[in-house]
N, C-alpha and C positions, 0 to 999 in steps of 0.2 A: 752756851748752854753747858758750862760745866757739871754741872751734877747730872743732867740727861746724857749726856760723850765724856765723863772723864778721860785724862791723859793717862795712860795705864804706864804705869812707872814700877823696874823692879830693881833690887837689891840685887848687889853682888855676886851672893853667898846667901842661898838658903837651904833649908832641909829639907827632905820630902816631906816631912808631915808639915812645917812651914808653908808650902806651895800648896797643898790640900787644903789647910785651913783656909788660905786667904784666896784661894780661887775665887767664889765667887765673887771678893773685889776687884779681881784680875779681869771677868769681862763686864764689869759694870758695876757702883755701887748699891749701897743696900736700898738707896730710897727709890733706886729704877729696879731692885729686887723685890720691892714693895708693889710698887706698881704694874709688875709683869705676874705679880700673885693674884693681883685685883684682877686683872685680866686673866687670867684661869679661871678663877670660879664664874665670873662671868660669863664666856664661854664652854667652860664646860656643862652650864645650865642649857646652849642651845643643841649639844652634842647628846645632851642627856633626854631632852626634848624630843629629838630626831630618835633616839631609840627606844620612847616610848610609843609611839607612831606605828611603830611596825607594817609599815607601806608594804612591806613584802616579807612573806616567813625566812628565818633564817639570813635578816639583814645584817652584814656586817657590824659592829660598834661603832660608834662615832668619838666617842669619847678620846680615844687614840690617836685619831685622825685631826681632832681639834690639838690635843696638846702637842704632835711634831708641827700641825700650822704654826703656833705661835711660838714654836721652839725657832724654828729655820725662818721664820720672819725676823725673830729678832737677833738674831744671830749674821744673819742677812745685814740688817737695819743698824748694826754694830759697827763693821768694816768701812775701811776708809774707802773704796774702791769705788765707781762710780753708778749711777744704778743700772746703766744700760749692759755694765759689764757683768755686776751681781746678781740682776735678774733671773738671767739665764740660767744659773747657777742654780739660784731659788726652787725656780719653777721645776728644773730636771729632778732634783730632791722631790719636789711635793711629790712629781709624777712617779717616781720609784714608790713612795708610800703610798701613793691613792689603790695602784696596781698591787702592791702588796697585800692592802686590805683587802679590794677586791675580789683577786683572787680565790679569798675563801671560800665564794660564792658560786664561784666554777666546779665543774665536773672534774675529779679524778683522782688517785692515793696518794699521788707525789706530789709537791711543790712543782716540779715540770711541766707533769700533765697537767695542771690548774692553770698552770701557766699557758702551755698550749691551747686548753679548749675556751679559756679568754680572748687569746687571740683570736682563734677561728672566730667567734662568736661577736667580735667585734665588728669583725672584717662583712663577717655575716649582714651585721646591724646596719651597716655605712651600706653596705648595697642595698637594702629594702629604703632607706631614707630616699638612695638618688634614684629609686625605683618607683616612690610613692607607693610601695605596697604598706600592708600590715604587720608589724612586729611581737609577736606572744612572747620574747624572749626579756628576762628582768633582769639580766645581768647586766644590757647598760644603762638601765634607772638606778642601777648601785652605783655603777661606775661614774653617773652623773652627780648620785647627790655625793657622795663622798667626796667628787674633785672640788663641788661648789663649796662645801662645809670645810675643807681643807682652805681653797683659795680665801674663804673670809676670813679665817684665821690668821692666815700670813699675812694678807693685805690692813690687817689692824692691827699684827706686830710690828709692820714695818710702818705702818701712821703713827705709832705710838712712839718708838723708839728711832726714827728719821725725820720725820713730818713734826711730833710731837702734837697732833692734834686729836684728840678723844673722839671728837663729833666722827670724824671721816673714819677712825676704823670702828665706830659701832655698826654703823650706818649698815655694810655688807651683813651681817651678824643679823642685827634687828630683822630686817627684810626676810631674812630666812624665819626666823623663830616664827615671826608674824604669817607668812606662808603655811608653813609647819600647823600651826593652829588654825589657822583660819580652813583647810581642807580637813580639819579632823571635826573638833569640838565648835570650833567660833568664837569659842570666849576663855581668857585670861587663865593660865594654867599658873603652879608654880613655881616651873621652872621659867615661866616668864615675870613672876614676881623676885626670884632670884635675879634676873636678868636686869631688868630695873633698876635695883638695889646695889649690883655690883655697877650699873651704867652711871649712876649715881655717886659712885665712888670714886670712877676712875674719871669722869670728867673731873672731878674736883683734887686730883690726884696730877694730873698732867696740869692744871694750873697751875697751883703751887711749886709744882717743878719750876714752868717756868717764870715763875716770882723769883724761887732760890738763886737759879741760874744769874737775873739781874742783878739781884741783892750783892750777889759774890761780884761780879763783875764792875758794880761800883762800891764795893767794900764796907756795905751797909751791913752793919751787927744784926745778928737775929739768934732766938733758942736756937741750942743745938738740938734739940729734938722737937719742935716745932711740926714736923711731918706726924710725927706718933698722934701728938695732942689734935692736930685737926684731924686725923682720920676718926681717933674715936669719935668727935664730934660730927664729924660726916655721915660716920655710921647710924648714927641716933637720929638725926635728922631725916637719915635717907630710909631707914625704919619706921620712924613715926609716919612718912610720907606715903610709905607703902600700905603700913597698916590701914592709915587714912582712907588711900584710894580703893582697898578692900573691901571696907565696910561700910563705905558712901553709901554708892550708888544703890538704895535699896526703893522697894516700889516703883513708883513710876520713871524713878532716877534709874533703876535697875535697867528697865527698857527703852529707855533713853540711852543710856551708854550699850547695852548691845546691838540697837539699829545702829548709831556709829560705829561701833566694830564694824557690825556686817558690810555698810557700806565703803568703809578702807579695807575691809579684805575682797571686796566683790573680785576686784581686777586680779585675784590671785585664786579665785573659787571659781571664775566661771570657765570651764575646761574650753579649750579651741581644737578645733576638728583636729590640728597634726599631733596634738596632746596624746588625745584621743587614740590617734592612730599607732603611735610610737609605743606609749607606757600605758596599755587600758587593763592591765593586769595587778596596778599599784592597789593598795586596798585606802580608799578613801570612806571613811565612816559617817562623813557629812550627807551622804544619800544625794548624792546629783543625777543628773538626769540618768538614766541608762543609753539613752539613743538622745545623739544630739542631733540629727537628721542633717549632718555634713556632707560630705563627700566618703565616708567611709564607716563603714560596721562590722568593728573587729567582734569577735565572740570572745566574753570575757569569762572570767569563774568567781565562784564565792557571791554572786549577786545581791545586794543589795537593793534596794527597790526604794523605800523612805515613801510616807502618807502625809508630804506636801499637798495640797489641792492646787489644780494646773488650770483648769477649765471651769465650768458651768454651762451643759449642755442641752440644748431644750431637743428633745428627740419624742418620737413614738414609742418608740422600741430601742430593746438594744439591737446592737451589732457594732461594727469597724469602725475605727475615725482616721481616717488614712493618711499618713503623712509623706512621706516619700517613699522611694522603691530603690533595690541594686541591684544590678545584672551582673558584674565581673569577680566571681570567687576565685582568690585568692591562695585557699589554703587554711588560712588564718582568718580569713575573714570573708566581707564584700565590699566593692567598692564601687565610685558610681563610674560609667564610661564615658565616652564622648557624648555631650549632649548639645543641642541649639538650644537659645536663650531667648526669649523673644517679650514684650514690656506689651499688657493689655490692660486697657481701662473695666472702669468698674462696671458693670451690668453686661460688657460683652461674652461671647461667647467663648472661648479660649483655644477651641480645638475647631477643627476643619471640618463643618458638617457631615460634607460626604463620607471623608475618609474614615471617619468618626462612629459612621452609622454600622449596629452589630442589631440581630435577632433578640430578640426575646430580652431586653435588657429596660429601664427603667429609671426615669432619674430622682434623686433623693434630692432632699433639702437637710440642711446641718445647722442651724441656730449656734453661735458660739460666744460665748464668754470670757474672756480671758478674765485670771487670778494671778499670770504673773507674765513675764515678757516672754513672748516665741513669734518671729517672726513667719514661721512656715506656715501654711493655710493647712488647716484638718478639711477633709472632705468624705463622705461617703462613698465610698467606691472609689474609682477613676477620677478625678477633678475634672471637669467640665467649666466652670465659672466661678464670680466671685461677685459679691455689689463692692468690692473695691478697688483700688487699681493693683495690680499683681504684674507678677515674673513670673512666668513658664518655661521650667525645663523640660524640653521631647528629645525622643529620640530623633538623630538627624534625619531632617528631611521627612520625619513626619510627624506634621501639624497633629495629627487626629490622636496624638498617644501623650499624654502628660503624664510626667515621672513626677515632676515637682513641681507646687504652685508655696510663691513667696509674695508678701505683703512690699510692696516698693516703699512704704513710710512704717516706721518703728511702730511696733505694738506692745503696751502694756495692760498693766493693771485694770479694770474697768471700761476697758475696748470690745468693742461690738460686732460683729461680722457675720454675713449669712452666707456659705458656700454652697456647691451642687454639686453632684458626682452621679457617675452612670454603674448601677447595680443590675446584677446578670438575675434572671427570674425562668433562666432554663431550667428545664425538667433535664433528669438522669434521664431522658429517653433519646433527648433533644442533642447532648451533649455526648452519650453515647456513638449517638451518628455523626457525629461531625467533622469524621476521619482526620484527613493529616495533610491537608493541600496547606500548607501554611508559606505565607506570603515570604518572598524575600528576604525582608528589613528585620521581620521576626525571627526564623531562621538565623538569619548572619548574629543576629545579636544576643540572644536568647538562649542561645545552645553550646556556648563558652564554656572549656575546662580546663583547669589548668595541664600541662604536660606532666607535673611532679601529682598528678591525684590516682594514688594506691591502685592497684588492679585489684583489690580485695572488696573496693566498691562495689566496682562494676559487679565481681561476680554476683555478691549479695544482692546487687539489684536482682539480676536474671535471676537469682534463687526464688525471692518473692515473689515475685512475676510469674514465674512456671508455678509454685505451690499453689498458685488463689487463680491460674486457669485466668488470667485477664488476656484479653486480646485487642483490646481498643485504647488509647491513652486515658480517656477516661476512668477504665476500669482499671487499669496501670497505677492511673493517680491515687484511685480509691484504694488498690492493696497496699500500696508505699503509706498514703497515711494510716491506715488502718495497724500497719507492723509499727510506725512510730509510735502510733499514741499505746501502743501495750508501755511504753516505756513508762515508768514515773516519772512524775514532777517532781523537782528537785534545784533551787537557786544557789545550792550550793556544792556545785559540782566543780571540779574545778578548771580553770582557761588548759587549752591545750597545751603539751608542752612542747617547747622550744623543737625545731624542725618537724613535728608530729602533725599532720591532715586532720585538721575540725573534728568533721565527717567520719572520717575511720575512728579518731578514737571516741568519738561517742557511739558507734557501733559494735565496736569488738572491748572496747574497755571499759567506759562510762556504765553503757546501757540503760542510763536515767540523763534526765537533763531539763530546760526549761525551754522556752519558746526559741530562742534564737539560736539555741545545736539543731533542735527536730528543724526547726523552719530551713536551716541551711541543708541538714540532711535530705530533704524530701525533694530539695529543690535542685542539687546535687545529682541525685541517685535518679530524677523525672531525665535529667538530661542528659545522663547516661541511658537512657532508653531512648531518645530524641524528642522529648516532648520538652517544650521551649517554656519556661517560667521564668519566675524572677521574687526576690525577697522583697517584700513591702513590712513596713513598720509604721509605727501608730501608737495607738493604743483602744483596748475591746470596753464596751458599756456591758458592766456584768447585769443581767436582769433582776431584778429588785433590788438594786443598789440606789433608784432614783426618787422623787416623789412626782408620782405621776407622769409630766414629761421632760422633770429637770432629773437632769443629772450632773453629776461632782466626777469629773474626771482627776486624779489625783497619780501621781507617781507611782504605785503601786498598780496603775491600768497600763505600763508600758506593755507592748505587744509585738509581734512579730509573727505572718503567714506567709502562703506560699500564694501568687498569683500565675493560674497557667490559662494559656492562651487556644482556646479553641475556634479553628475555623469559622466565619461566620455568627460567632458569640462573643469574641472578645475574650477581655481575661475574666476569671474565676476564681473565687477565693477557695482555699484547702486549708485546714488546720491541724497538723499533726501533736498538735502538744492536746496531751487529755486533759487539764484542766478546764476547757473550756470545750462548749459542743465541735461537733466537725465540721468543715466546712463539705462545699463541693453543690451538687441540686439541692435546695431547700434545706441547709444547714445553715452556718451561722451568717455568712451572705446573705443578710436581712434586710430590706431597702429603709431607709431611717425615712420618716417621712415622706411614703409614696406619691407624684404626682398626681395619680388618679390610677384608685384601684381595678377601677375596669377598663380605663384606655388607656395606651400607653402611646401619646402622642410623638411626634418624631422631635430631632432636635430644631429643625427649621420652623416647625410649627409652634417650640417652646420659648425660641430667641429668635423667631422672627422681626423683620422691620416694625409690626405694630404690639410687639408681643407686652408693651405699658400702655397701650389704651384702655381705659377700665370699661370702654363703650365697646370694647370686644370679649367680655365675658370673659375677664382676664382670672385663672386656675391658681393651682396653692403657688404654683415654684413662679410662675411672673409676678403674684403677690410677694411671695418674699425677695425676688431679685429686685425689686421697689425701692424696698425698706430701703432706708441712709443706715450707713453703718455710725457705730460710736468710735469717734479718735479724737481722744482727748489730749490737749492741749499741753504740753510737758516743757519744763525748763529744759532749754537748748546748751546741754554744756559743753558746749562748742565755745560756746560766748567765755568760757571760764576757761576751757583747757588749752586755746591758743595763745590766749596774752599770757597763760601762764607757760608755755610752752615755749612762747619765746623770752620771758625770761628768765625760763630754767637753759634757756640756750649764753642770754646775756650773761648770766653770771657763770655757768661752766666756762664761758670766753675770758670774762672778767678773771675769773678763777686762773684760768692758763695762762692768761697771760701777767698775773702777779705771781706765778711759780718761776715763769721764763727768767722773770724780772729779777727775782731774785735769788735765783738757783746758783748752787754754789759758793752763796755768800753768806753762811751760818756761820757765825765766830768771830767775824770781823766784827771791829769795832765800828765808831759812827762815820768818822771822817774816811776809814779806807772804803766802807760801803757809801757813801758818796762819789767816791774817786772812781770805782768798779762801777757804778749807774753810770757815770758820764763815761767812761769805756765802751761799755757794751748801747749805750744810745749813740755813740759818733759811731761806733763800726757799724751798725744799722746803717745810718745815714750815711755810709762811705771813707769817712772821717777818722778810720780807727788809727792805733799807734804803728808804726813801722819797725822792725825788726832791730834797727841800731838805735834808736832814741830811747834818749833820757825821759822821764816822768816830766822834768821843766821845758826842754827840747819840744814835747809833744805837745805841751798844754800852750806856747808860745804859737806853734803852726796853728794848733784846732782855734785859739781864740782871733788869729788873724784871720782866717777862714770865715769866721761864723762872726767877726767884727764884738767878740768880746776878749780881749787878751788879758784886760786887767782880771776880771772874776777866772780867769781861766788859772793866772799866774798865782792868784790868789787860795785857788783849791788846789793848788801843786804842792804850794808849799804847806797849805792845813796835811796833803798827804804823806812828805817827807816828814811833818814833824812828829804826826803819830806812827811813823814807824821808826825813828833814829834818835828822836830827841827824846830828853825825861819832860815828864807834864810840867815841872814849873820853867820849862823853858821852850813854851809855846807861844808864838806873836800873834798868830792868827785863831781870834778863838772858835767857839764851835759855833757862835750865831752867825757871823764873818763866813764861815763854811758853806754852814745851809743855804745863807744868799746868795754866794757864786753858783756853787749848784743849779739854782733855781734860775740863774739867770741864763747858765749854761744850758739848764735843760727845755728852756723856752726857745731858744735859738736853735737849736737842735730838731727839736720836734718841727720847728716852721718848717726848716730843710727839710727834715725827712718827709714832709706833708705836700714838698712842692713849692713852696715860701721861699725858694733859696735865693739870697742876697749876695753878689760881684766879692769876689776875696779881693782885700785894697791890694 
């Protein structure tokens, strides 16, 4: 590959402005100068990308960070040294620059101090990962994307100028950009039309090279500027192409090409709970869920919401659609604790009658509709059951308490399902009296805080408490929500910051906020007085938002309350965010679809043994726990993504081992890369050359061994004559070659497969 690896050759005697001038043919010629320029603009379309984005205020540049990638790749990708040696090398560089940019992003006046509160801040991050807690801190989502935008850059200067393959270093590059857009806008921006354009150029740029490369090598004539002429041509092509696919797709073609988008970004749009948990401070304008009902609920800022439609809800009334609950704050957030898992079929009962059974309480019905996939059950209140087969998480060791109900088979688009949940219908009198005997399991779990939560809390709690004369928890509860909801609503307030308590700074700093600061505050500052709750999320049915008893649950209904646990009653919803009414006796705790407004049957009479016989005067909730739900039938891509999975495994294998095959043998000509196969295939097989032997020597033992000596003796000397003799006094020509080879490498392979045939 002459023109991709010139021999760098210098004069005598030259001047310094001599050696200026002709530097840059000193590390490489013009038409790999050509082609590392096409790769700039290329790349710096995804640098440029990544800082329109603005994932987080005050992000580093990228632009920087791309062009020392592709500097120290190809610079890297230059040297004769070996990769495993240069690597290290590589990578210690990227890592000085990544931390250098970085850094910016750190606390402090000096270069030092940035330096140090990175570190700190790192060291910080690495202990919440093997902690599973919560992270508000965004210095290492810089740290991350910066190293990623770095590493693809070098990893394509050194495909380009080592590898010489286009495909393999866009590959890292693409992935990002396509990322990058797919969690902002969704569709084709353009600096991904730049992106293209330069993609377009440089595949067709490293081909050429390597055409030149051959040409030179068998002395075939060609323009000397040959590279100029097809770039222009390349260019015009690969403009026309763009422009083309610009103004395609219009009308139905329009949405035609953004449901394929959306569907090749999904696997890069749909967040995963430790996403979630790590970076929930990044700002994605794509409007994604707010609560993925995971294993964790960080409190984020700047909220965004998005009027996706999620649901179609058949209810009476409004109130709750409950999705799951947390009990372990954090600091930063909630997270869910130890819970038992337990697999219930459909129409049964899910919870433990007895333990189950509370006063005054009442069970709902929830008609639901899905609009897009969530596998969690909505339920009204407490989850109690399902008509399908579900997963129940409780707390351990008690059946009668569901945290979480999940669907055991995928739910999508046009899926049907009717749940049940137990709704509290005490009276403020009821609830009043129902002091503080609280069980065990509640207690131990319920009344968690962290060690690092302010004393500024607690006082403010007892502040509220003594001013509003409460003496009972329930009146505890009602002053605590009563002081939140004075606060404003407010979605754009922002995530706490780095080492800073939720809680406190939405008290003494914020003093406005949206559901999930008050929700954690109330819930917070309840157990600092010892009354046992817990954060439930969801989402709320605004009242005349429905027509009659359907309603459109949509993104913009995400929610978040306070459920606390009274004696003999169970839990109880509280709502301290004023956008919406209050919770607590005869607040927003609205039963969706009451069983029966004047009796309130028990659960053994409601999920009794005959509770489907219609000859027993069977009531609304045994009639709806009847109903067959809708699950609709879906292509299995499973059926797709294994055979392709395994041969994206067959050809990465494929792939490795035609690198193996031929690593270290770029420049050789034909007959010594024949000679060097049959080397590196006998020493596999045991077979290889020994320390004193001649090239004829060797080829004499291997073909006695493997019972070929003539094709053996035969490729010895096709190797001695391309390295000593001149071409017109070659005996053995190059077809004469390939067959010994071949014959060699069939006897080889038998041995090394286990074939092995008696040396005569």
């Amino acid at each position: 590959m002459a023109g991709l690896n010139p021999t760098i050759e210098r004069g005598p005697v030259r001047s310094a402005g001599s050696v200026a001038l002709n530097l840059p043919r000193v590390v490489m010629s013009w038409e790999d100068w050509l082609t590392f320029a096409v790769a700039v603009i290329t790349f710096v379309a995804i640098g440029h990308s990544l800082e329109q984005a603005n994932w987080v205020d005050g992000m580093p540049p990228f632009i920087p960070t791309v062009l020392a990638g592709l500097a120290i790749g190809m610079l890297t990708a230059r040297t004769r040294l070996h990769a495993l040696a240069i690597h290290p090398v590589g990578l210690l560089a990227g890592a000085v620059v990544v931390v250098l940019v970085a850094q910016t992003y750190a606390d402090g006046p000096t270069l030092a101090d940035r330096l140090a509160d990175f570190r700190v801040r790192m060291v910080e991050w690495f202990h919440v990962v093997r902690a599973g807690d919560i992270s508000n801190d965004n210095l290492p989502f810089v740290t991350l994307v910066q190293g990623t935008t770095w590493l693809a850059a070098y990893l394509a200067a050194w495909c380009l100028f080592r590898w010489h393959n286009a495909w393999l270093a866009l590959l890292p590059g693409g992935f990002i950009l396509l990322t990058n857009i797919s969690f902002l806008d969704g569709q084709p921006t353009g600096d991904f039309v730049v992106f293209l354009f330069g993609a377009i150029v440089l595949i067709s740029r490293v081909h050429l090279q390597k055409h030149l490369a051959r040409w030179r090598a068998e002395g075939v004539d060609y323009p000397e500027f040959i590279s100029v002429s097809l770039i222009q041509l390349t260019v015009a092509v690969a403009a026309a192409l763009v422009v083309l696919a610009w103004w395609l797709p219009l009308g139905n073609q329009a949405k035609a090409a953004e449901s394929v988008f959306d569907t090749l970004a999904r696997p890069f749009t749909s967040q995963s709970d430790q996403l979630v948990r790590l970076f929930h401070n990044i700002d994605s304008r794509r409007g994604a869920n707010l609560h993925t009902f995971g294993n964790t609920l960080p409190i984020q800022g700047d909220v965004t919401l998005g009027s996706k439609r999620l649901f179609e809800v058949n209810s009476a009334q409004a109130g709750l659609l409950r999705a799951t609950s947390y009990e372990v704050y954090t600091g930063n957030g909630w997270k869910a604790g130890d819970r038992d898992s337990a697999r219930v079929d459909a129409r049964e009962l899910a919870v433990d009658a007895r333990s189950a059974t509370y006063e005054a309480r009442t069970t709902a019905i929830l008609r639901v509709k899905l609009l897009s996939s969530e596998s969690t059950i909505l339920t009204p209140g407490v989850p109690l059951a399902a008509n399908l087969d579900t997963r129940v998480d409780t707390a351990p060791g008690q059946a009668g308490d569901i945290e979480r109900m999940r669907s055991r088979v995928a739910l999508g688009p046009d899926d049907t399902y009717n749940s049940f949940g137990s709704v509290s219908t005490a009276t403020a009198a009821q609830l009043d009296a129902a002091g503080t005997a609280y069980p065990d399991w509640v207690a131990e779990r319920y009344l968690q805080l962290p060690n690092s939560l302010p004393q500024s809390v607690r006082d403010e709690t007892r502040r509220i408490i003594a001013e509003s004369g409460a003496r009972t928890p329930y009146q505890q509860a009602k002053a605590i929500e009563a002081y939140l909801r004075s606060f404003p609503y407010d979605l754009a307030v922002p995530a706490p910051p780095p080492g800073r308590d939720a809680v406190e700074f939405l008290l003494f700093d914020l003093k406005r906020g949206y559901f999930d600061y008050q929700s954690s505050a109330m819930c917070v500052m309840l157990r600092t007085a010892g009354i046992p709750c817990r954060v439930a999320v969801g989402y709320v049915l605004t009242p005349g938002s429905g027509d009659e008893t359907l309603y459109t649950v949509r993104k913009s209904d995400a929610y978040s309350w306070v459920e606390v646990f009274f004696p003999s009653y169970g839990w109880v919803e509280f709502n301290p965010t004023s956008d919406r009414p209050e919770g607590g006796a005869g607040g927003l705790s609205q039963p969706l679809v009451p069983s029966d407004p004047f009796v309130e049957p028990s659960l053994e009479e409601l999920f009794g043994p005959d509770y489907l016989d219609p000859t027993g005067g069977a009531g609304p909730v045994q009639e709806a726990l009847a109903e067959d739900p809708v699950i609709n039938q879906r292509f299995n891509w499973l059926l797709v993504i294994i055979p392709l999975s395994i041969l994206a495994l067959v050809a990465a294998a494929a792939v490795g081992l035609r690198v193996a095959w031929n690593w270290g043998l770029a420049g050789l000509d034909e007959r010594a890369r024949l000679w060097a196969h049959t080397q590196r295939l006998a020493g596999w097989a045991g077979l290889g050359p020994r320390a004193p032997e001649t090239p004829r020597e060797w080829s004499r033992r291997l073909g006695r061994t493997i019972q070929r000596e003539e094709p053996a003796i035969r490729l010895s000397q096709a190797y001695e004559e391309s390295r000593y003799a001149r071409p017109d006094q070659h005996r053995v020509d190059d077809a004469e070659a390939a067959a010994s080879y071949r014959s060699l490498r069939g006897a080889l392979l038998g041995r090394l497969f286990g074939r092995k045939k008696p040396a005569p």
